[in-house]
C-alpha positions as CSV (number, residue, x, y, z in Angstrom):
1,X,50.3,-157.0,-74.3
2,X,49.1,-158.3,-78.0
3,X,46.3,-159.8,-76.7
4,X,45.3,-156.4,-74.7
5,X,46.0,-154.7,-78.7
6,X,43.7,-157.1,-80.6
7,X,40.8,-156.7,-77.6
8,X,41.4,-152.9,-78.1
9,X,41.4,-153.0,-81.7
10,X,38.4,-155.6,-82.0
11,X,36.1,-153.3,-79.1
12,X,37.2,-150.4,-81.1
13,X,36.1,-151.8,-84.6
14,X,33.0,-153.1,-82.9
15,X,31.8,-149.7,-81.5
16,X,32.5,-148.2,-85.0
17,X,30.3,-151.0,-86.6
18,X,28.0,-150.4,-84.2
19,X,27.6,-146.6,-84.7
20,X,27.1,-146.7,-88.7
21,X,24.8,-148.8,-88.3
22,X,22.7,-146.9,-86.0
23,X,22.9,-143.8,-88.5
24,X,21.9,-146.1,-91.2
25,X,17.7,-146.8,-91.0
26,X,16.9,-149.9,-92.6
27,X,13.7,-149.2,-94.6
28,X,10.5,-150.8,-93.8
29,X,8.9,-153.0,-96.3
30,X,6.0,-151.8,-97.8
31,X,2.8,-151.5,-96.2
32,X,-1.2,-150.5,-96.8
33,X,-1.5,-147.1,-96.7
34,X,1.8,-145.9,-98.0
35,X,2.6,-143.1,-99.7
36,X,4.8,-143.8,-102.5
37,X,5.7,-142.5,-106.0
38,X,5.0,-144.6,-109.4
39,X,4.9,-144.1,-113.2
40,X,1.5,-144.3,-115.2
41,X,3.3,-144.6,-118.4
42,X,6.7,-146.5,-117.3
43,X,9.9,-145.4,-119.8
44,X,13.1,-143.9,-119.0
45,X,12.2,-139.5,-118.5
46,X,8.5,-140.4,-117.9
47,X,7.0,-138.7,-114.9
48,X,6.6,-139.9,-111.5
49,X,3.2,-139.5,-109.6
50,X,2.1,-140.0,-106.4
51,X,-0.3,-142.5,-105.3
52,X,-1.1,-144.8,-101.6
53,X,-0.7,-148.6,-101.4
54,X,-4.3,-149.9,-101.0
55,X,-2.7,-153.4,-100.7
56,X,-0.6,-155.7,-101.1
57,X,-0.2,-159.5,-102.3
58,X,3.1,-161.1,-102.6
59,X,5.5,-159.2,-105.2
60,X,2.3,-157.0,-106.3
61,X,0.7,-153.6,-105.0
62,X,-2.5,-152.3,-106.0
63,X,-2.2,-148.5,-105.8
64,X,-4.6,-145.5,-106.3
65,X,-3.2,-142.4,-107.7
66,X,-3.0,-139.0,-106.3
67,X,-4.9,-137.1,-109.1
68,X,-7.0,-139.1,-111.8
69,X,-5.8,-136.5,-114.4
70,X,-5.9,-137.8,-118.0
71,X,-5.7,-141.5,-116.8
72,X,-8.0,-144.0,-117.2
73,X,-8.0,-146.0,-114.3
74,X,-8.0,-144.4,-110.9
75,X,-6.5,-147.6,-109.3
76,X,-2.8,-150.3,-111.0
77,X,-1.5,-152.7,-110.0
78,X,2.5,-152.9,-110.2
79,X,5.5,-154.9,-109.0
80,X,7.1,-153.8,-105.6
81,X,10.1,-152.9,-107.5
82,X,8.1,-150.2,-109.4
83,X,7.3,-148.2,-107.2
84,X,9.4,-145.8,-104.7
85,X,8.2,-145.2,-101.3
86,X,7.7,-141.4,-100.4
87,X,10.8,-140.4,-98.6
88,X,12.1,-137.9,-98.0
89,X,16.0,-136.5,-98.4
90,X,18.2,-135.1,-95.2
91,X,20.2,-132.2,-96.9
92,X,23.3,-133.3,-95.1
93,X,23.8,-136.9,-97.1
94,X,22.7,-135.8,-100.1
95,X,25.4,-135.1,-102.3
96,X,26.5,-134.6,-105.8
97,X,25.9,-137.4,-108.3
98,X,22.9,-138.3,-105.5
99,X,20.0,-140.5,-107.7
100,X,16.6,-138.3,-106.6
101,X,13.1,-138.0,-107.4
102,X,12.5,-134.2,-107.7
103,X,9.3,-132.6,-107.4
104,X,9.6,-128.8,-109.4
105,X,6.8,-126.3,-108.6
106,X,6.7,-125.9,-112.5
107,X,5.6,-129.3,-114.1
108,X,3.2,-131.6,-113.1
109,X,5.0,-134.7,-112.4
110,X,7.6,-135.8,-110.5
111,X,11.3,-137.1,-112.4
112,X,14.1,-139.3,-111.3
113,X,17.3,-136.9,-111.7
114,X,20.8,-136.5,-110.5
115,X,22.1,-133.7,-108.0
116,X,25.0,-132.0,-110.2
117,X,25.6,-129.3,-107.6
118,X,24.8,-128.4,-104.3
119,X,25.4,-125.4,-102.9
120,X,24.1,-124.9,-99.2
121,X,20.3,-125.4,-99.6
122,X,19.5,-125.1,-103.0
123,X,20.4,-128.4,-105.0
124,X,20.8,-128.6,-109.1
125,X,18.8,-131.3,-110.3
126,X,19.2,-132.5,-114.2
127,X,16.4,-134.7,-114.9
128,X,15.3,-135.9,-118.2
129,X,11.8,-135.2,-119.9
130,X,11.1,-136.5,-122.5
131,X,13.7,-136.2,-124.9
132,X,15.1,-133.0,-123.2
133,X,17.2,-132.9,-120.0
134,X,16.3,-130.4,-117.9
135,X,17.9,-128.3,-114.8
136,X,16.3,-127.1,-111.8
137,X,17.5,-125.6,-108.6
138,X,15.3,-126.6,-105.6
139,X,15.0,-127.1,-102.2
140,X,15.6,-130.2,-99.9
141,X,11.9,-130.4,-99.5
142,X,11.5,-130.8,-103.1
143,X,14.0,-134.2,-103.0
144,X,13.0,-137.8,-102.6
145,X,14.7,-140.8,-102.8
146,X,15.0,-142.2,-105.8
147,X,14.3,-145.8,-107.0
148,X,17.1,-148.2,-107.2
């Protein structure tokens, strides 16, 4: 009878194992051609711009940015862990205290914030700019993961 326990116990843990781990997607690496999200001028409330990898070599990716704007360069190169790949949020595990890159209609760039409220769709985002911290209220599709 303990024996028939522990199997049940064991299968039972196993199964549950088994099913977070399928809800939970393991990330590809990084690739050519990626969309992903980096800062021109790196420092804690800087913005966040897109660019695409144009390639890779070891820890370092050349990137090309979105929009040229009032940068110099239209191409950088940066460490893997610089850079964010362009995912998007699913409203359902996305909670308060959630790390987030939000995109606001109003601003030009994109800013690493918190989610200090969620209230069915809409989610409040304080993100810092500058010296200022800020609040907006946005949609999911406005939320994308955040870097590390």
């Amino acid at each position: 009878m303990v024996k028939k326990t522990a199997m049940i116990v064991v299968c039972t843990m196993l199964a549950l194992g088994f099913f977070i781990a399928s809800d939970c997607k393991k990330e590809e690496p990084l690739a050519e051609g990626d969309l992903v999200y980096a800062q021109y001028w790196e420092g804690e409330g800087e913005g966040w711009e897109e660019a695409k990898v144009v390639s890779l070599e070891g820890e370092e990716a050349t990137i090309e940015w979105k929009r040229l704007g009032i940068k110099s360069e239209p191409q950088a190169t940066k460490h893997i862990n610089k850079i964010v790949k362009m995912v998007p949020l699913e409203a359902k595990k996305v909670k308060e205290g959630t790390k987030v890159i939000v995109q606001a209609d109003d601003l030009l760039y994109q800013y690493v914030g918190k989610v200090t409220k969620k209230d069915k769709d809409i989610f409040t985002v304080d993100f810092l700019y500058g010296d200022t911290t800020y609040t907006r209220e946005v949609g999911i599709q406005y939320l994308w993961k955040a870097p590390e």
